[in-house]
C-alpha positions as CSV (number, residue, x, y, z in Angstrom):
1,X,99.7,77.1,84.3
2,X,98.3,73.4,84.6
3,X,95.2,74.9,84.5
4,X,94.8,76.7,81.5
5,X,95.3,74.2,78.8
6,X,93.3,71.4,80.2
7,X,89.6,70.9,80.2
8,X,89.0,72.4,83.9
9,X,87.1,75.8,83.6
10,X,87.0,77.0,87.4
11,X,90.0,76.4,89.1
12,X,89.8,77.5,93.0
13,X,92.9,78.5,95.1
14,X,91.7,78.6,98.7
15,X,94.7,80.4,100.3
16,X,96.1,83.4,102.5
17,X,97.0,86.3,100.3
18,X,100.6,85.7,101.1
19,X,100.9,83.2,99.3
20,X,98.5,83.8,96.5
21,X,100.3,87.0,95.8
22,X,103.2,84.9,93.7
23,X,101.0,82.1,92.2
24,X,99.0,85.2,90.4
25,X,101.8,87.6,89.4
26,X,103.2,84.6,87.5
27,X,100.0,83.4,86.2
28,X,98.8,86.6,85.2
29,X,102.6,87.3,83.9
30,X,102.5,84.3,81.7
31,X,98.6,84.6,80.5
32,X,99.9,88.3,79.0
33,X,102.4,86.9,77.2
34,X,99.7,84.9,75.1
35,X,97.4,87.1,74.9
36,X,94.4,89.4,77.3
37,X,93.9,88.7,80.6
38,X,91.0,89.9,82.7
39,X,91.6,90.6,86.6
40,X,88.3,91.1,88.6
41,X,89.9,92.1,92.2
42,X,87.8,91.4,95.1
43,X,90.8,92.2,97.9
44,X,92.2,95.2,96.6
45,X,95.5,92.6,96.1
46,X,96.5,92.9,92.2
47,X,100.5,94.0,92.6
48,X,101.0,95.3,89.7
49,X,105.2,96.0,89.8
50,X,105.2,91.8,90.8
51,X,103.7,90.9,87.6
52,X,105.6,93.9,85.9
53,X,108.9,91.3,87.5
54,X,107.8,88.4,86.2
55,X,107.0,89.9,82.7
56,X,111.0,91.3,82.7
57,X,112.0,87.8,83.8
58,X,110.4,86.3,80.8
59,X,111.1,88.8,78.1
60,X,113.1,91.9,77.7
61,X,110.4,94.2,75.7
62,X,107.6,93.6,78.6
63,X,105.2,96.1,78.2
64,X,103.0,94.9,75.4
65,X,101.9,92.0,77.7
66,X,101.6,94.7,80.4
67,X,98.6,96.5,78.6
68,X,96.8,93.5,78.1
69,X,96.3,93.1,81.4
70,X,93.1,94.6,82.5
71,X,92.0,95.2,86.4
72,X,88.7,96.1,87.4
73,X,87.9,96.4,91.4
74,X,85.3,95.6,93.2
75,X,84.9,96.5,97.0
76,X,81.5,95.8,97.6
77,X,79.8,92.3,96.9
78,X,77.4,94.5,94.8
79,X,80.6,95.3,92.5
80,X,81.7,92.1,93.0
81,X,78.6,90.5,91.1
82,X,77.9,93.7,88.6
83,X,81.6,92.8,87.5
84,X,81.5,89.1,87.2
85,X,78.1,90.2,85.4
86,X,79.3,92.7,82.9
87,X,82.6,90.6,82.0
88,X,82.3,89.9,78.9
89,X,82.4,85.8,77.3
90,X,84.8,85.1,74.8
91,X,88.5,83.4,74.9
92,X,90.0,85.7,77.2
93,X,91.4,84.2,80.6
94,X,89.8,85.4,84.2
95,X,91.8,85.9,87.1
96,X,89.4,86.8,90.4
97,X,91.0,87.8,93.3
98,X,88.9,87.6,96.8
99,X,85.8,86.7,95.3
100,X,84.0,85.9,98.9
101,X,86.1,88.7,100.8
102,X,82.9,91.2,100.1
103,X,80.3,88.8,100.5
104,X,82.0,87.8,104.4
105,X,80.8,91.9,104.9
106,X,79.1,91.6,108.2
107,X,77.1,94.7,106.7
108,X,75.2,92.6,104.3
109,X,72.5,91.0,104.7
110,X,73.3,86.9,104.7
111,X,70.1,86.7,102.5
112,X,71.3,89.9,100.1
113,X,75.2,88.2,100.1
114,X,73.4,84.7,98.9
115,X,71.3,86.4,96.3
116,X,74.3,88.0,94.6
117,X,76.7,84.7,95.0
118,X,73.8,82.8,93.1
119,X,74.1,85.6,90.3
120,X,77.9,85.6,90.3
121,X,78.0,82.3,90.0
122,X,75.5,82.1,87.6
123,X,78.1,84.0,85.5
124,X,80.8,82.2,86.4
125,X,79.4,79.1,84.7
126,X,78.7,81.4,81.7
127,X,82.1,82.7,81.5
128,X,83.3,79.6,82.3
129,X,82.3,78.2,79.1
130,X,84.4,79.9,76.7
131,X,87.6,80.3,78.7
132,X,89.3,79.6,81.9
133,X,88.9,80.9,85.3
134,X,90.9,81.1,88.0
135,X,89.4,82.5,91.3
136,X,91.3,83.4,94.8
137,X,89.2,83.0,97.8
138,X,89.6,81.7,101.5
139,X,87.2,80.6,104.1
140,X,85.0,83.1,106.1
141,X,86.7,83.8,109.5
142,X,85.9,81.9,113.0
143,X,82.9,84.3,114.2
144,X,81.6,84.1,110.6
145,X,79.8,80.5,110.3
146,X,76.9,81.2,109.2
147,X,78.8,82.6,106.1
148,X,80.2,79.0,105.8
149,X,77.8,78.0,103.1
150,X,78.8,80.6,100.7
151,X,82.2,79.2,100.3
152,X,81.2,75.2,100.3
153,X,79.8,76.2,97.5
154,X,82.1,78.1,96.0
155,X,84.5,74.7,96.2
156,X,81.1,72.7,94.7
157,X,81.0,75.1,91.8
158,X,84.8,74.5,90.9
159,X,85.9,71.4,88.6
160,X,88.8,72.1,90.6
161,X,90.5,73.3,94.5
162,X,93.9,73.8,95.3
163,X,94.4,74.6,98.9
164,X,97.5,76.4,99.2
165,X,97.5,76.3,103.2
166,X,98.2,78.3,106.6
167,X,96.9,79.8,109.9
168,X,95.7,82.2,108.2
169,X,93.9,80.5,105.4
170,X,91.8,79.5,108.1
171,X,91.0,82.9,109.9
172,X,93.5,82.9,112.4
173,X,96.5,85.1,111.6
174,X,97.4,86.1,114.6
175,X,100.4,84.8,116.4
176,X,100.9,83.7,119.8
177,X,102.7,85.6,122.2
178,X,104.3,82.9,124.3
């Protein structure tokens, strides 16, 4: 939890959700045991019994941190900026989970899915004032350059990138054969 008592605001993971899944259960794990924690879930990836573990590894009585956890989801990039939108300011720690996964939708418009990143990121910055952030994301996949630009900046709008890193972090997940 480097992160969260420093003077960084917007901390970026860019990574694979295989390994993301352990670096937020804890964080999210520990965050509860100080206080609220808001998770905006843009991959539909929140596992709820891992943080549930890491809660019981810390401390026996674990549900009080358990309902200060709140998830919201968002499956759309629409959702994804009326979330980041109608999150409130304040002290209260943000997790996001797959920010860019909606906005990658081949469905959208790349003119519509740069509109609503400037919004979210827009609040970002606002939220970002009052407490930290701490947002999931990868790059867009091979046949999706042109969706490139929305992540760059993504990583220019974070005070800080950790690149947590595989095959798949990278769009390619599949294995070879031989």
């Amino acid at each position: 939890m480097f992160w969260y008592n420093c003077l960084v605001r917007i901390v970026l993971a860019v990574t694979a959700f295989s390994l993301a899944r352990p670096l937020i259960s804890e964080t999210a794990a520990r965050l509860a045991l100080r206080g609220p924690v808001f998770i905006l879930d843009g991959s539909n990836s929140v596992d709820a019994f891992a943080i549930a573990r890491a809660l019981r590894r810390k401390q026996q009585d674990f549900y009080p941190a358990l309902e200060r956890i709140q998830v919201a989801r968002a499956f759309t990039c629409y959702q994804m900026a009326s979330l980041i939108r109608q999150t409130p300011g304040g002290s209260t720690p943000k997790i996001i989970l797959g920010l860019l996964n909606s906005f990658y939708d081949e469905d959208v418009r790349l003119a519509d899915a740069l509109r609503l990143f400037d919004q979210a990121e827009e609040n970002l910055k606002r939220l970002a004032q009052t407490a930290p952030i701490l947002v999931t994301s990868r790059p867009p996949g091979s046949g999706q350059a042109e969706r490139q630009q929305l992540y760059l900046r993504l990583m220019a709008a974070a005070d800080q990138t950790i690149v947590l890193d595989t095959p798949e972090t990278h769009g390619s997940s599949q294995l070879a054969l031989f």
